[in-house]
C-alpha positions in Angstrom: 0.0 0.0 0.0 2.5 2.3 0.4 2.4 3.1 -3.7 -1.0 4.7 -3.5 -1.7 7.9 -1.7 -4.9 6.9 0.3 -3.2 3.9 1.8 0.9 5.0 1.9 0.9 6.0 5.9 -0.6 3.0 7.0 1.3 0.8 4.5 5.0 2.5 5.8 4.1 1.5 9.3 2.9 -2.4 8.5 6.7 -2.3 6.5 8.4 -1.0 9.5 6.5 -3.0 11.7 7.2 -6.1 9.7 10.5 -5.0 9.6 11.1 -4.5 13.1 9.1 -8.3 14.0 12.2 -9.7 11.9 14.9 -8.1 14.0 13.3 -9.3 17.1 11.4 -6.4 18.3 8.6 -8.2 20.9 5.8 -5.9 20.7 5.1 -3.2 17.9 2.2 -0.8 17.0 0.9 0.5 14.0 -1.7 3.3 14.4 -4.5 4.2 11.8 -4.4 7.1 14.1 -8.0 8.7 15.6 -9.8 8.5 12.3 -12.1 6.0 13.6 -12.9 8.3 16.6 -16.0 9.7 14.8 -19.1 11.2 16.7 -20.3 13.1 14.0 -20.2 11.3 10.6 -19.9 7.7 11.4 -19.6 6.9 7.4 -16.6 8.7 8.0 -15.4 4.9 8.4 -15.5 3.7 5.0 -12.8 6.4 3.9 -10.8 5.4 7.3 -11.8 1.2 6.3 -10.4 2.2 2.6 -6.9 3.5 4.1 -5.8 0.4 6.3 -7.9 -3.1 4.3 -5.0 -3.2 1.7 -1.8 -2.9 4.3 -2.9 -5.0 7.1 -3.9 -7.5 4.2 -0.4 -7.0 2.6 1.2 -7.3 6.6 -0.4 -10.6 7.3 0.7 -12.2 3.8 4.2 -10.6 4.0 4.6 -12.0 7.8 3.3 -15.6 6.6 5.7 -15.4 3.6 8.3 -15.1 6.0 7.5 -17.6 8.5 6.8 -15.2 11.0 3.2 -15.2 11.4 3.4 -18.4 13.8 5.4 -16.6 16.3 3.7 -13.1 15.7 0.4 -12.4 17.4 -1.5 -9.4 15.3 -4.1 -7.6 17.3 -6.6 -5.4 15.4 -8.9 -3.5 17.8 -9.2 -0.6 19.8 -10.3 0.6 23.7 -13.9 0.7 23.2 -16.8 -0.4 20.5 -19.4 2.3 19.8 -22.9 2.5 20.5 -25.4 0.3 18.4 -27.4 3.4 18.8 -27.0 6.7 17.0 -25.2 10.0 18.3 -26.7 12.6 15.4 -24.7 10.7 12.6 -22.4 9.0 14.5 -21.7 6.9 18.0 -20.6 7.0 21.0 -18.2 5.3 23.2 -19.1 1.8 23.9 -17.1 -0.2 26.7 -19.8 -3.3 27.1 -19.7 -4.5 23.7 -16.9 -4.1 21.0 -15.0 -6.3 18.8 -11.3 -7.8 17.8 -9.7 -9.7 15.7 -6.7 -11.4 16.3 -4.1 -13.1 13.6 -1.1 -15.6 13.4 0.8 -16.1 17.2 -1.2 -19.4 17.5 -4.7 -17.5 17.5 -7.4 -20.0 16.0 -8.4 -18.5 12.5 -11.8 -18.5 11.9 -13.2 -18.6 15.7 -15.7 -15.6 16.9 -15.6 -15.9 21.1 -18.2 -14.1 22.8 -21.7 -12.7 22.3 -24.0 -9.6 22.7 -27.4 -9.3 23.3 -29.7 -8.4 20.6 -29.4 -4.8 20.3 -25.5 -4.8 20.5 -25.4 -3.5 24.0 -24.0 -5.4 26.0 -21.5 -8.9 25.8 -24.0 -11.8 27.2 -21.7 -15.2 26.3 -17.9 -15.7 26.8 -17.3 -11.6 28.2 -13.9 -10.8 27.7 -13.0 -8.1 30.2 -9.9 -5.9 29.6 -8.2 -7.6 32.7 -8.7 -10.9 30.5 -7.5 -9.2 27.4 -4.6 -8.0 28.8 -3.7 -11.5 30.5 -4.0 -13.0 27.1 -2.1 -10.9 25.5 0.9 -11.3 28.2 0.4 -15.1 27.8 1.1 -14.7 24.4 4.3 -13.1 24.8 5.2 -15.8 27.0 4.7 -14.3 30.3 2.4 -14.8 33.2 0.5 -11.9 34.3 0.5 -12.8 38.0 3.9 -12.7 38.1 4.4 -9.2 37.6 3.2 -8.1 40.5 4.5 -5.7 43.0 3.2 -4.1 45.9 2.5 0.1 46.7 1.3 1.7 49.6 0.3 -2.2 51.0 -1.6 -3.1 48.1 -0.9 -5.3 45.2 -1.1 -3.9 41.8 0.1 -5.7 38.3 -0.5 -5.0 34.4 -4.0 -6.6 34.5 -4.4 -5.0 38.2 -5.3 -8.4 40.6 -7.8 -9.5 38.0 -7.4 -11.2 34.6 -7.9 -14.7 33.3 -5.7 -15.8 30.0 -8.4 -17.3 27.6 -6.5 -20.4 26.2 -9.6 -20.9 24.1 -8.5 -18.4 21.7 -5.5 -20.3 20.9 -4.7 -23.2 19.1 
């Protein structure tokens, strides 16, 4: 992507990333940036949709090519969903429903894990809460959340706070 003008930022950043995976780096971001952050004009998405498909496409081929995908989990997703409802022509912030996808890093391809209820509102079957994402993700990387914990003021605190549970079921 990074030959055409609507995709070229996103494409650098999926080049360098890729790049950076094959020298070792352990964790790596690639922002769209806060495009998708849109209150007012929620078809603003399509334009934002149009600027990242082809890159993160061309990302997960050129890491499979490679022979990195196995070792490389790819996480696609943000803090929050939006609201199934509408705020003028757009959405709000949604914390109790929202969706990622994850790829390669021993993810199972084609799963979906978890449900809402009818309207979108809130999860209903297999909630994921951020704790539990963030466990996962550690687990991934090969570490155990609980054991980064340390104690302040007599209390302990860790990356996933003194919550999470790793959800193995996302993994082959």
């Amino acid at each position: 992507g990074i030959d055409d003008k609507a995709t070229e930022d996103f494409g650098r950043q999926c080049l360098l990333a890729r790049r950076m995976v094959e020298r070792g780096v352990r964790y790596v971001v690639a922002n769209v940036g806060g495009q998708w952050d849109s209150h007012a004009n929620v078809r603003d998405h399509e334009k934002v949709a149009a600027t990242c498909d082809q890159p993160v496409a061309a990302l997960l081929t050129d890491l499979k090519l490679r022979g990195l995908l196995d070792e490389t989990l790819v996480v696609w997703g943000g803090e929050f969903g939006r609201t199934p409802t509408a705020q003028g022509a757009g959405r709000d912030h949604h914390p109790h429903g929202f969706t990622m996808w994850l790829a390669g890093g021993g993810a199972k391809g084609g799963l979906t894990y978890g449900t809402t209820d009818e309207f979108g509102f809130f999860a209903v079957e297999d909630r994921v809460h951020i704790h539990d994402l963030h466990a996962t993700f550690l687990h991934a990387l090969g570490m155990d959340h609980r054991r980064l914990t340390y104690q302040h003021q007599g209390r302990d605190y860790r990356l996933t706070d003194i919550h999470g549970t790793v959800k193995t079921e996302l993994f082959a």
